[in-house]
Structure formats: C-alpha cells, structure tokens
N, C-alpha and C positions, 0 to 999 in steps of 0.2 A: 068507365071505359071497358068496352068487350077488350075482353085479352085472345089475341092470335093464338090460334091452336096449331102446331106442326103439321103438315101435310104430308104424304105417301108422295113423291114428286110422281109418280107415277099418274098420280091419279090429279093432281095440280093441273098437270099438261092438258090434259083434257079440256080445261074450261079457257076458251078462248077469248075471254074478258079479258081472264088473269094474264093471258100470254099476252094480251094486249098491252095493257096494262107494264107488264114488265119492260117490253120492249120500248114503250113511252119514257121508261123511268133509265133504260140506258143512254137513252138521247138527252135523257137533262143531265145526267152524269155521266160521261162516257170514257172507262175504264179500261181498256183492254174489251171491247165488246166484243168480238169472236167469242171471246170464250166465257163469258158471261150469257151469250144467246141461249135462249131456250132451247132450239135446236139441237146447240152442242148439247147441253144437261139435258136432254130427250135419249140423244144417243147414249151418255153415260148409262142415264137409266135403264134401259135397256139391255145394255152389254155387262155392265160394270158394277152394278150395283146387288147384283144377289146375295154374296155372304152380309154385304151391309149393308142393306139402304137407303135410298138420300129420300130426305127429308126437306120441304120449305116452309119457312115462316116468315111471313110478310103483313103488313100492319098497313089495310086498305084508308085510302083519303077520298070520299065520293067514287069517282073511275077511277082516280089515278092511286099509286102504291106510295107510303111515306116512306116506306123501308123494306129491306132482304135479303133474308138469308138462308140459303142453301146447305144443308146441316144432316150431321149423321148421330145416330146413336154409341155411344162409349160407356164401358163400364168393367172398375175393377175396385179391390178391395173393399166391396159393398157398396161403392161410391156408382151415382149415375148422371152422367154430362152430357152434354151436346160437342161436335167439334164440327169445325166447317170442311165440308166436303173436299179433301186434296189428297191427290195422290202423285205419282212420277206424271203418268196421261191425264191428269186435270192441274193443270202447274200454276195456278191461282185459285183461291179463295172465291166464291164468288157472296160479294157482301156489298149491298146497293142501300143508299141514303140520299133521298132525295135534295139538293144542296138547298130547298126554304125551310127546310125542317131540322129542328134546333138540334145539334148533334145530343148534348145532355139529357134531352125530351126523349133522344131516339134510344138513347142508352138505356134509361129510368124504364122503357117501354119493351126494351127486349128482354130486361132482369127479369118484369114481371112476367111476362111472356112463359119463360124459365123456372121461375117459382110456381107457378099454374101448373106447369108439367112434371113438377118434383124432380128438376135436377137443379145439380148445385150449381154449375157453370157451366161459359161456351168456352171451350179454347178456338181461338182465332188463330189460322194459319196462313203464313203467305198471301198475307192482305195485300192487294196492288195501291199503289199511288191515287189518289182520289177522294171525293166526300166521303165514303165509309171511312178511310183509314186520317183522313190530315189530322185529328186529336188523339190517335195512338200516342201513348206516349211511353216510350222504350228505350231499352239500355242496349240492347243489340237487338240488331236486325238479320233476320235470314237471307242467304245469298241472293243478290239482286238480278235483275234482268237487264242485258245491253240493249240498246236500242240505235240505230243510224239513223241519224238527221238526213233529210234531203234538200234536193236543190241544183247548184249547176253540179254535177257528179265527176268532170274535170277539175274545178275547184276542191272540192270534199273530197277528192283521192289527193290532192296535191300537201295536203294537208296531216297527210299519215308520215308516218315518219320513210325518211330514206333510205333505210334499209327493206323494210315492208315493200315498198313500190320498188324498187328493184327486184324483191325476190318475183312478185307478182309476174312481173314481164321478164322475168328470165322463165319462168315456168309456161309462160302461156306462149311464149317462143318455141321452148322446148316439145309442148305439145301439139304444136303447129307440125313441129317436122318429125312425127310421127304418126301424125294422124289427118283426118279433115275433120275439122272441129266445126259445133255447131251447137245453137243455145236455141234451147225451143220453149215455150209455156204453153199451157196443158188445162183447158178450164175445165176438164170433164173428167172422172174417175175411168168413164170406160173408154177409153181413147184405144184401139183396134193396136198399138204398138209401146205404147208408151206410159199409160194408165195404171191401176193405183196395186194392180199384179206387177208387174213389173216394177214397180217403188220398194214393194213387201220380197220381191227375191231378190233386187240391191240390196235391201237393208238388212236383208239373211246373210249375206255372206260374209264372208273373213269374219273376225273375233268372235261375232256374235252370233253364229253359226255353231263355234264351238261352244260356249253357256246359254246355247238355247233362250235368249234373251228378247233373241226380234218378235216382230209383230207378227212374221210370218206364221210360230208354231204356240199360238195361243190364238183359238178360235173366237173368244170374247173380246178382243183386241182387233184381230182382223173387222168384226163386226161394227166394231165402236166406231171405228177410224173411216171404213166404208160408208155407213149410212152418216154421219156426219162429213164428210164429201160429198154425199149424193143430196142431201138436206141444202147444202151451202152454196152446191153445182144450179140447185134448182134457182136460187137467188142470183146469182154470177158472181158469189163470190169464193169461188174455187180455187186454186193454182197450183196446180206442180210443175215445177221449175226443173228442166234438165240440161247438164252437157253432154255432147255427144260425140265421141271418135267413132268413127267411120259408122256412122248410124247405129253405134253401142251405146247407151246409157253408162257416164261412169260416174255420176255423181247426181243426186234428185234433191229437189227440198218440197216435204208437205204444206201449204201453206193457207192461211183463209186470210180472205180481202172482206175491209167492212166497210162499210158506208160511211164512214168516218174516215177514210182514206188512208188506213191504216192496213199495213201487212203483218202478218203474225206465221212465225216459223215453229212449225210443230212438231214437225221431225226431219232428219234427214239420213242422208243416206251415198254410201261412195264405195267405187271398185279400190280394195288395198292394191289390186295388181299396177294400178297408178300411181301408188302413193308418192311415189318421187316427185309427182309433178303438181301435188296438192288441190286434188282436182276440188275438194269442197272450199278449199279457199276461193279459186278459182271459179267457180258457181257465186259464190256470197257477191266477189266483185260485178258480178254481169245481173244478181237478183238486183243489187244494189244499184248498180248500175239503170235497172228496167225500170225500179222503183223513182228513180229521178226523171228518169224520160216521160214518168203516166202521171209525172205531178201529184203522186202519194207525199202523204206530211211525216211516215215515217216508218223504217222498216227495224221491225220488233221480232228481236229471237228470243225471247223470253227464256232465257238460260244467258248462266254466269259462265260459261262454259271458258276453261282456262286456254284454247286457242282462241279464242275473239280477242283476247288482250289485245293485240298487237295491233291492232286494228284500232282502236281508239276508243271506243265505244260511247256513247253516253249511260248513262249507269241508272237506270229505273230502282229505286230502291224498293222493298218488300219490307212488311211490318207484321209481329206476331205480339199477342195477345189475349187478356181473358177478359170475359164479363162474368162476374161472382152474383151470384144469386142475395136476394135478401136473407136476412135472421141468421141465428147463431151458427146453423149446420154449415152455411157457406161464409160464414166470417172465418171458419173453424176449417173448411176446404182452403181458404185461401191462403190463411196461417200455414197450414202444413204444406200447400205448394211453393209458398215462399221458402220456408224452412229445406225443405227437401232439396229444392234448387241451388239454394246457398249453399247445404254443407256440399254439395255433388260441384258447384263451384270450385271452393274451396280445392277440394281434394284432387278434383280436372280440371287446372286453368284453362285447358285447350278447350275442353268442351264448354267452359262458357262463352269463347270468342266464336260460336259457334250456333249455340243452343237458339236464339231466339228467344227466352224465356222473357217475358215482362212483369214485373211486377206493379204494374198500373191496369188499369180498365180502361176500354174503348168507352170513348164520346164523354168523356167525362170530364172535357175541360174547366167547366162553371164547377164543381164542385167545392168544396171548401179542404183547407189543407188536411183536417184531420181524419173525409173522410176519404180523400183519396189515401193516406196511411191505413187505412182499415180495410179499403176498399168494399164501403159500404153504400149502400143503393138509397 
C-alpha cells in the first residue's frame, strides 16, 4: 500500500480532481458541509494559516477519496504530532470517512500514514457527528453545537417553553413601538447598504470594541470571512440576515446555506443600544422562522452558546480524540498522555468535565480488548 504523504493545503487546492473528489466524498457523508468545503479551507489557507499551516492527508480509491484529514503541524518537549486544523473561526474539525470504508481499515491506514511522517500522534479536535467520528469512543466530549429542527415554525415556537414565547412578543411589541421594524436577507457580501462592512462595524461595537476582539480590527480575519462569502455568494449559498429599526441594522447573523438544505450561523452580530429588547433573540426567531418557510431541514449555530438554552435546542454532540502511531515511541507517547491527563484530572475535577481528553483511538472499533488498552495499531 503507497502511504499518503501530507500535503501544503495550499498547494492541494490546486488540483481540481482532488477538490473534486473531496466534494464527492461530502455528499456520501455529509457533515456540517459548509465548513468542511474546500472553499471555506481555501479561505482559511489563505488568511489564517501563516504562523501554521494546514496540512491535508487523504487516502485516494480510483477518483474517488477513502478518507480526510485536514491537519497542522505541533510540537513540544522533542515530541512531533499532527492535530486537526481548529481554531475559535474554523469550529469543527474537518475529518471525512467515506461510510463503505471499514472505520478500523481507516484508522490502521492513518497510523501508518503517521509513522511514514515520524510523528507520534494526531490529536483530533472537535470532531462533528458523522462517519469520521461514530467509533470515537470517549469519556467526555467537548462542548456541543445546538441545532433547530424545522417545519411548521408556528408549531416549533409553540413548543418552547412559556415563559420564552412570552418574553419573545413582549420584546417584539416593544420594538414595534419604537421603531419600523424590518427583516431583510442579504445573498451578496457587497450589498450598497447592508453587506458584510456593515456586519464587521456591528460586530465592532459595544464590548468588543473595547478588547479589540471583532473582525473588524484584524486584517487576516476581515480577509478569511470576505472571500469565503464571496466563494459561497458565487454558489448561492450566502446569507446575512438582518433586523432593522428605521432602516438601522441592529442585529445581523453571518451565515452559509449548503446544498444539503442545511444553514450554518458563523457569526453574529447586535446593537447593545437595544439590548433591552434582545434584538439577537429576536433575529434567531425570524432566521428561524425563514428557515421553516424555504423548507431547510435544519438551522445549525454550531456554538453551545449559553443564551440558546432557553430555546430548546437539539444538541449536536462534538467528539475529541487521538490516533497513537505504531511501536514503542508512541506506545510510550500515549502512556504519558494518559498519565499526564489523569494526574491533571485528578488534581482539576473541573477541568476534566471539560477537557475532552480521550483515552481511546478513532475507528478502532474491531480491535481486540487489549489492544485498545495499549492503544496500539
């Protein structure tokens, strides 16, 4: 078997087999595609990857791809790893398994992969729901993603609790008699009043104004977010979503629509000078709302974000994890990352209800008992 060699995503992109090819392989498994699209990991590349970066290894089947993973380089204490590309702006993992391909096949296939390259392991971060991740097998999971169900969207709000749909229409009452309200959608970044400048100076203002945090005053960010709009625009699947008092923006949300009939909230964005009247709640209901009316199957804000509670949410779980290289150096890697987690356990109950840490391997379901306790290949 030729063993996959990591690639420069940089230089992946180029070959429009591969992008063929990948895009095939999110249609047999379809995960959160927005942000698994090439497109998006174009833009990352791009913007986002200078101090470090991304890497793809993928394990071709004739045209079509058996597997993939989008991976960066790590290293400390003499030790050198893979980790899967995430950060706060890429909030999933992107790791593709095509579902005929035997997860244990897939796994035994990235170890080696891994040993070819002289690292000891991949850590896996923030694996989404799907054939990459359904054989993780984990003692905690990283904070998960909400998602609304659709449908009749009169029924699905009736269904939130009574207090919640009270506050709702006391607030959209409220805003009524202070303003003329109005909900617009937006498929194009340059839209002459309303487009993706005006998103980045809502999303300056109040708090994050003062920690310098927004998109606004980070020039590699501005760029990422842009041409991954203008990439998505070119497809039709774009959206920003706004409300509006007297033709003011007080609330926007970034969003990408996939072919899969799925919406994905990426960022968003609200005037505090409203906050009384909870204008992003009040957005969420009318996104939500739109998303029922265009017979989308589901509106994904991929954040656990502790104001959706109230809301109901369905709860997309996230899964973290390692694949340990063969032979002693990563039998001997895995030992000390187990050990190191446990005493760090131990001594921080909180941070292990939290950590994510796994002490099991991906795809390793078939294995036998002693070597998943080894976690050997």
């Amino acid at each position: 078997m030729q063993l996959p060699s990591p690639l420069p995503l940089h230089d992946a992109l180029q070959d429009t087999e591969l992008c063929h090819a990948w895009r095939q392989l999110l249609e047999a498994a379809p995960a959160y595609q927005a942000l698994l699209d090439p497109d998006w990991w174009r833009s990352a590349s791009d913007h986002l990857g200078q101090a470090s970066p991304y890497f793809l290894v993928c394990r071709r089947d004739g045209a079509s791809l058996r597997w993939l993973v989008l991976i960066q380089r790590r290293s400390a204490f003499g030790m050198r790893w893979w980790q899967t590309a995430h950060h706060n702006h890429l909030p999933v993992a992107a790791m593709l398994r095509h579902p005929r391909v035997d997860p244990a096949q897939a796994g035994n296939e990235v170890a080696q992969a891994l040993r070819a390259d002289g690292a000891l392991f991949l850590r896996c971060v923030r694996t989404p729901p799907g054939p990459a991740s359904e054989s993780l097998q984990r003692a905690v999971s990283p904070p998960p993603a909400y998602i609304f169900p659709t449908g009749d969207f009169d029924t699905l709000f009736a269904g939130r609790s009574r207090n919640l749909r009270k506050q709702i229409r006391r607030r959209e009452k409220r805003l009524a008699e202070q303003a003329n309200v109005r909900f617009e959608v937006i498929d194009h970044p340059d839209h002459p009043t309303l487009g993706l400048e005006t998103f980045y100076q809502l999303e300056a203002s109040g708090w994050k104004q003062d920690g310098a945090s927004a998109i606004a005053f980070h020039e590699p960010l501005r760029n990422f977010y842009r041409q991954a709009a203008e990439d998505f625009a070119a497809r039709g699947q774009f959206r920003l979503f706004a409300l509006l008092a007297d033709d003011t923006p007080i609330a926007m949300e970034y969003t990408l629509l996939c072919n899969d009939r799925r919406l994905y909230t990426l960022k968003c964005a609200y005037d505090e000078q409203w906050s009384k009247v909870s204008p992003g709640q009040l957005l969420l209901c009318q996104v939500w709302r739109w998303c029922c009316e265009n017979n989308l199957r589901e509106y994904n804000q991929v954040t656990s974000a502790s104001w959706l509670e109230p809301w109901d949410p369905v709860v997309s779980p996230m899964s973290s994890g390692y694949i340990f290289a063969e032979g002693l150096r990563g039998r001997l890697a895995c030992w000390s990352y187990d050990a190191l987690y446990g005493l760090r356990n131990r001594l921080r109950p909180r941070a292990a209800a939290t950590s994510g840490y796994v002490a099991a391997p991906l795809w390793l379901e078939h294995a036998t008992p002693l070597s998943q306790y080894l976690l050997l290949w």
